[in-house]
N, C-alpha and C positions, 0 to 999 in steps of 0.2 A: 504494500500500500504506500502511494507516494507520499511525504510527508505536507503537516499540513503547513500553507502561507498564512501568515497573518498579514494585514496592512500597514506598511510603514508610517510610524509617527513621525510629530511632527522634530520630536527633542531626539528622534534616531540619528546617528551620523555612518556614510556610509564610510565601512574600512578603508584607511587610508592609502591612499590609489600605489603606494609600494606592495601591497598587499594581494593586489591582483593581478591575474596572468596574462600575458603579451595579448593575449587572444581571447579577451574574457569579452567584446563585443560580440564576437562571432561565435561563441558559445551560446549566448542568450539569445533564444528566438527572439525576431524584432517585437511579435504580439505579446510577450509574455509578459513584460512590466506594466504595461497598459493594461493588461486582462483583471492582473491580480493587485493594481492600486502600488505596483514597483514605479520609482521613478526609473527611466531611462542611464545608464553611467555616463552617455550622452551630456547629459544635465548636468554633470560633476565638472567636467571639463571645456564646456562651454559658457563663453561670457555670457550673463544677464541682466537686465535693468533690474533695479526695485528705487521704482517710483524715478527719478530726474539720474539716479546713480546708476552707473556702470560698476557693475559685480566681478570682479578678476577669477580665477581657477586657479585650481591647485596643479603642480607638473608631477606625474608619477614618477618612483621611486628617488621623490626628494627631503625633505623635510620642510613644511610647508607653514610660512609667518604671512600673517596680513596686518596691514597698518588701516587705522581710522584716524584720517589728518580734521582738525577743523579748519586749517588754511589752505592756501592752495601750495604747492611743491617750491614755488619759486616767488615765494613772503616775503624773502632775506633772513627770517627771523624762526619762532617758533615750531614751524612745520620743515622748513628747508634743513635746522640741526636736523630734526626727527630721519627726517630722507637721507642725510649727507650719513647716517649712522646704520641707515637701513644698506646704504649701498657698501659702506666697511663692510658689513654683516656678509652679504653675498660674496665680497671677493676674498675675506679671509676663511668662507666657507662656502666653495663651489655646490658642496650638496646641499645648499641649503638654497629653498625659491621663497623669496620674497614677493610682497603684491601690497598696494593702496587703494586706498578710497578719499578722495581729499575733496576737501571744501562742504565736508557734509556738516550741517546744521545741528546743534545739542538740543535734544529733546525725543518726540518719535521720531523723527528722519535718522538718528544717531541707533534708535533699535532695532529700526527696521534694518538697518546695513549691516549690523552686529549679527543679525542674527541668519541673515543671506550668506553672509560670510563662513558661519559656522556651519551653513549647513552642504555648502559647497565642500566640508571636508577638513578645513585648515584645520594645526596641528595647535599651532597658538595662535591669539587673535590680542595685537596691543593695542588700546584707547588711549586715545592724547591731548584730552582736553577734560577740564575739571568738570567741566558741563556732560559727559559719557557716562559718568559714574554709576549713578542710578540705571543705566542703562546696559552698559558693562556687568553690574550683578545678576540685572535681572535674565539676561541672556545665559550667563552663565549657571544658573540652576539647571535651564532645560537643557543644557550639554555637559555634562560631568565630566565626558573623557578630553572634554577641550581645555586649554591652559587659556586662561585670562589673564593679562595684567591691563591694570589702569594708571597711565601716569600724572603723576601729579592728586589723585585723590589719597582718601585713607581708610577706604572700607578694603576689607579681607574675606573670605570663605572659606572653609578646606569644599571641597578637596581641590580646588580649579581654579581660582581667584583671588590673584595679589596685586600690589599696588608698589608702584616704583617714584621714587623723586628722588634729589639731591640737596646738600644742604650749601642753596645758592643765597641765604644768607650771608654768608659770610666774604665769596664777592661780590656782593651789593654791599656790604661793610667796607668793602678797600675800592670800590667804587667812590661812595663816599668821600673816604679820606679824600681822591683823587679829584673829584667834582670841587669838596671845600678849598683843598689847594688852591685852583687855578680860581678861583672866586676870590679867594684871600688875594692873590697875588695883583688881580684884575684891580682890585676894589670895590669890588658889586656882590658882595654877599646875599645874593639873592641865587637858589638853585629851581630848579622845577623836577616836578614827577608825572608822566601819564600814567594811568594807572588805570588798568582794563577793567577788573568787576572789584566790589566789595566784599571779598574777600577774604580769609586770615591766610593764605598764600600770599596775594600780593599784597595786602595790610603790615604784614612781617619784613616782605621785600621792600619796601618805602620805611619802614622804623628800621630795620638797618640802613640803607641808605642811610637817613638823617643821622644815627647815631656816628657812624664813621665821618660825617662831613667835620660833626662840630669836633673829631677829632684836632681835625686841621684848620676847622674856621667857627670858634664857639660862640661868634657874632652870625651865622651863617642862618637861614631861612630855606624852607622848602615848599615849593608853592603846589598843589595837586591837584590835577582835573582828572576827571572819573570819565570814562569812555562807554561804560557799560558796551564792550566791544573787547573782543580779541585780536580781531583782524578787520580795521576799518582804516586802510593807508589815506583817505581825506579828511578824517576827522584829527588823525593822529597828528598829519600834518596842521592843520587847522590850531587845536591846542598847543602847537608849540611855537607856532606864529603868535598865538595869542601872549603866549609868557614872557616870547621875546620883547615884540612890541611893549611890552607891561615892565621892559626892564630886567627882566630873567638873564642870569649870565652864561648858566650852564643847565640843559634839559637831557634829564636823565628818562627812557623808556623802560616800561616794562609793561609795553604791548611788540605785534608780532612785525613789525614791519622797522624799515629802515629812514623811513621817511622824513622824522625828524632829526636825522641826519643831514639830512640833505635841506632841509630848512635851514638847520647853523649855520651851514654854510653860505646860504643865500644872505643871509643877516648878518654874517660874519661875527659869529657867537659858538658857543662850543655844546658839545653832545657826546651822550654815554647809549648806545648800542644797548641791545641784548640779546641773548640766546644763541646767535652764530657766530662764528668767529673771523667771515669775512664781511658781519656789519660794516664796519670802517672804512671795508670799499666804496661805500656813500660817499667821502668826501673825509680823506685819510687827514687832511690840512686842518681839519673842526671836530673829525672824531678825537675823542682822552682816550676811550677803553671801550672794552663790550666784557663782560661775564657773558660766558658761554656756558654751551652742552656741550657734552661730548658722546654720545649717545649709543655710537658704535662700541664703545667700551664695555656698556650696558649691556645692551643686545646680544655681542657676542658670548659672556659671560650667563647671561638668561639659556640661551639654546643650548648651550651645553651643560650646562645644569639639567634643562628636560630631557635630554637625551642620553643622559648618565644614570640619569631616574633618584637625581639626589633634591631635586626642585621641591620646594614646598612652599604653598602661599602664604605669604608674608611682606612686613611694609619692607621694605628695600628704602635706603637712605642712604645713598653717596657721599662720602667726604672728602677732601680736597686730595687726599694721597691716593682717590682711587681711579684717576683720570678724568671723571666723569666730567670734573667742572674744571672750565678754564678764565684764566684772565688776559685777554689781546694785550701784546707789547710786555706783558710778564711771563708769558712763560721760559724755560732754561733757554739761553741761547741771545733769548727776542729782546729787540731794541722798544722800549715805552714812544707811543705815540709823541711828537716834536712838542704839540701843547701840551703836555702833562709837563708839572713843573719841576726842576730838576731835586728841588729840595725835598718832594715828598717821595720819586721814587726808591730811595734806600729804606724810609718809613713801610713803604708797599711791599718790598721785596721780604724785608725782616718778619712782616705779618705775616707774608705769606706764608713764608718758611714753618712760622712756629703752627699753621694752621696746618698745612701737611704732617708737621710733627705731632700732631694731637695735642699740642701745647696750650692754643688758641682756638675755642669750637664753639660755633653758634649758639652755646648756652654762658659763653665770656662775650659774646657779643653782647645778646641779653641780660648783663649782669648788673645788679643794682648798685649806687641807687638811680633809676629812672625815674623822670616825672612825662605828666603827656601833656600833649600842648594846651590841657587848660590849666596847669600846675598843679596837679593831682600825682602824690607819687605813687605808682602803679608798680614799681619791684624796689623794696626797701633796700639800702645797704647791705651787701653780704647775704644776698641772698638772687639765687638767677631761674629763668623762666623753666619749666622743663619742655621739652617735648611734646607732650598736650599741651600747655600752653598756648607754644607755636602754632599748632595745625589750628587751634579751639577744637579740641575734641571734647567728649566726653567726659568728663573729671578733670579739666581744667581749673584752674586757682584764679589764674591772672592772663584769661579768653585774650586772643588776640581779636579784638574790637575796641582797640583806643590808638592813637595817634601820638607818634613821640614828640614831646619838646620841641621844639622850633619849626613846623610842620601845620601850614597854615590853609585850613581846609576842612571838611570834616568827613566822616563816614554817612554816606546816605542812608536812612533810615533804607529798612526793608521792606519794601511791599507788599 
């Protein structure tokens, strides 16, 4: 008696296409996935839309990663690291087939992709915007055998789903110092910040920022406009016109594009980069610095973990000795951008050092005593933020939702 079919669900994945033999189309009669509610394998390796997105395929007998970008490949900034790390990945592991989804939108459009994705086969599937998270988990229930990570959130699962960042506090700290320098030196202790959502990720990245300026300028100001945007290169542009105009000496980003780079320079005013480490190609003559990713480092360290069968989901957190984060014009070798001032970079370099050393770590950034810009002190003397803190998770003491000391702006209320 032949055995019985049942009908494939929807949270099935079909074995991964190493799995199956040269000839495993022409084994299947063509009527027989149709008859019995089979997809066709057809369907596994062929592209599909869902909804405005084009779906990528998995290549048999490779080991198979998909990336969901919320920008597009070529930002300069937040999604172009992501790619510039995805393509390390492939060439320092030929068996390994990479694929994207970019410019997809946080919300259902971001599940719907998540979950096309998974079911095309991939082996892991990585989310790259804070905004997937919710959506990244909930995908991840109905595929157990698939490897999730999310970067940049803090939710975890066993057995499938973990969550990856770095601790780019602390070059946005030597950012800082680098920013207040050239303010101090200008005479215009005025800095600025774009600053994409509301946040305690980038709430964190702007109070470092400012704590490291008044390192070097403890007269110094940070002025902050909220984007509600990850990727909007006219608005971004826009805000930093507006700060200049306003006076602003030096405009620090931490949205996805390069643009107001490329403003400084039309102003002849200076700019701090983020995320890539060829920002500074904007206009090398007005770029100070970029903190970077380094992401390739990541990636290739994650796949071999899955494939060693030693991975387990957990928050992954980078620090400065493990490649992941860089600082343009500092790193071994590299000459500091011609505006960075000469007086602060041996200040830069020595921080750096002790930060690779584990000497100096995001929770000395953090260290008390701090007040916030309504003179409220918010981590006493001898005493520093932990962890939760940081993120505002759960059992936080002292929630990142207040604004450091000189830092002139507020947090928008939430809707």
């Amino acid at each position: 008696m032949p055995p019985k079919l049942r009908r494939l669900e929807a949270t099935d994945v079909v074995p991964s296409p190493p799995l199956l033999a040269p000839n495993a189309h022409a084994r299947c009669p063509r009527g027989l996935p149709r008859r019995y509610g089979l997809p066709s394998l057809h369907h596994f390796f062929q592209p599909q839309k869902e909804g405005k997105y084009g779906i990528p395929v998995v290549q048999q007998g490779k080991f198979n990663m998909a990336l969901v970008y919320v920008g597009p490949v070529g930002d300069g900034g937040w999604t172009y690291a992501h790619d510039q790390g995805r393509r390390a990945l492939e060439k320092a592991m030929p068996d390994v087939h990479t694929a994207y989804v970019e410019s997809v939108a946080e919300g259902a459009d971001a599940e719907q992709v998540i979950r096309a994705l998974a079911r095309k086969g991939f082996d892991l599937i990585v989310t790259t915007s804070f905004g997937f998270m919710d959506a990244t988990e909930a995908v991840a229930k109905e595929f157990p055998k698939i490897r999730f990570v999310h970067v940049s959130g803090h939710k975890t699962a066993a057995p499938n789903f973990g969550n990856a960042f770095g601790a780019m506090e602390d070059m946005k700290y030597l950012s800082g110092m680098i920013a207040g320098a050239r303010a101090k030196a200008d005479g215009v202790p005025r800095l600025g910040y774009i600053a994409p959502f509301p946040i305690p990720e980038v709430i964190r990245l702007g109070n470092a920022l400012m704590i490291g300026a008044r390192q070097t300028c403890p007269e110094c100001t940070l002025e902050i406009r909220w984007m509600n945007s990850w990727f909007d290169p006219g608005k971004e542009q826009e805000a930093a016109e507006s700060m200049f105009n306003a006076g602003v000496d030096v405009v620090t980003t931490g949205a996805d594009t390069t643009g107001p780079i490329v403003v400084a320079g039309q102003k002849k005013k200076w700019a701090i980069g983020y995320d890539s480490n060829n920002a500074c190609d904007a206009d090398k003559a007005r770029c100070l610095t970029t903190p970077y990713w380094n992401w390739g480092v990541y990636y290739q360290g994650l796949v071999k973990e899955i494939r060693g069968g030693s991975w387990k989901p957990s928050s992954y957190y980078g620090e400065p000795d493990t490649g992941i984060l860089g600082l343009y014009g500092f790193e071994d070798g590299a000459t500091p951008a011609p505006g960075v001032p000469e007086s602060v970079v041996p200040l830069v370099r020595e921080k750096l050092a002790q930060m690779k050393a584990g000497k100096f770590t995001r929770f000395d950034v953090f260290a008390g005593p701090i007040e916030d810009n309504k003179g409220k002190e918010v981590v006493p003397a001898g005493k520093k933020l932990t962890q939760q803190d940081l993120e505002g998770l759960p059992g936080c003491t002292v929630c990142m939702s207040w604004l450091a000391k000189g830092i002139v702006g507020e947090i928008p209320a939430k809707k």
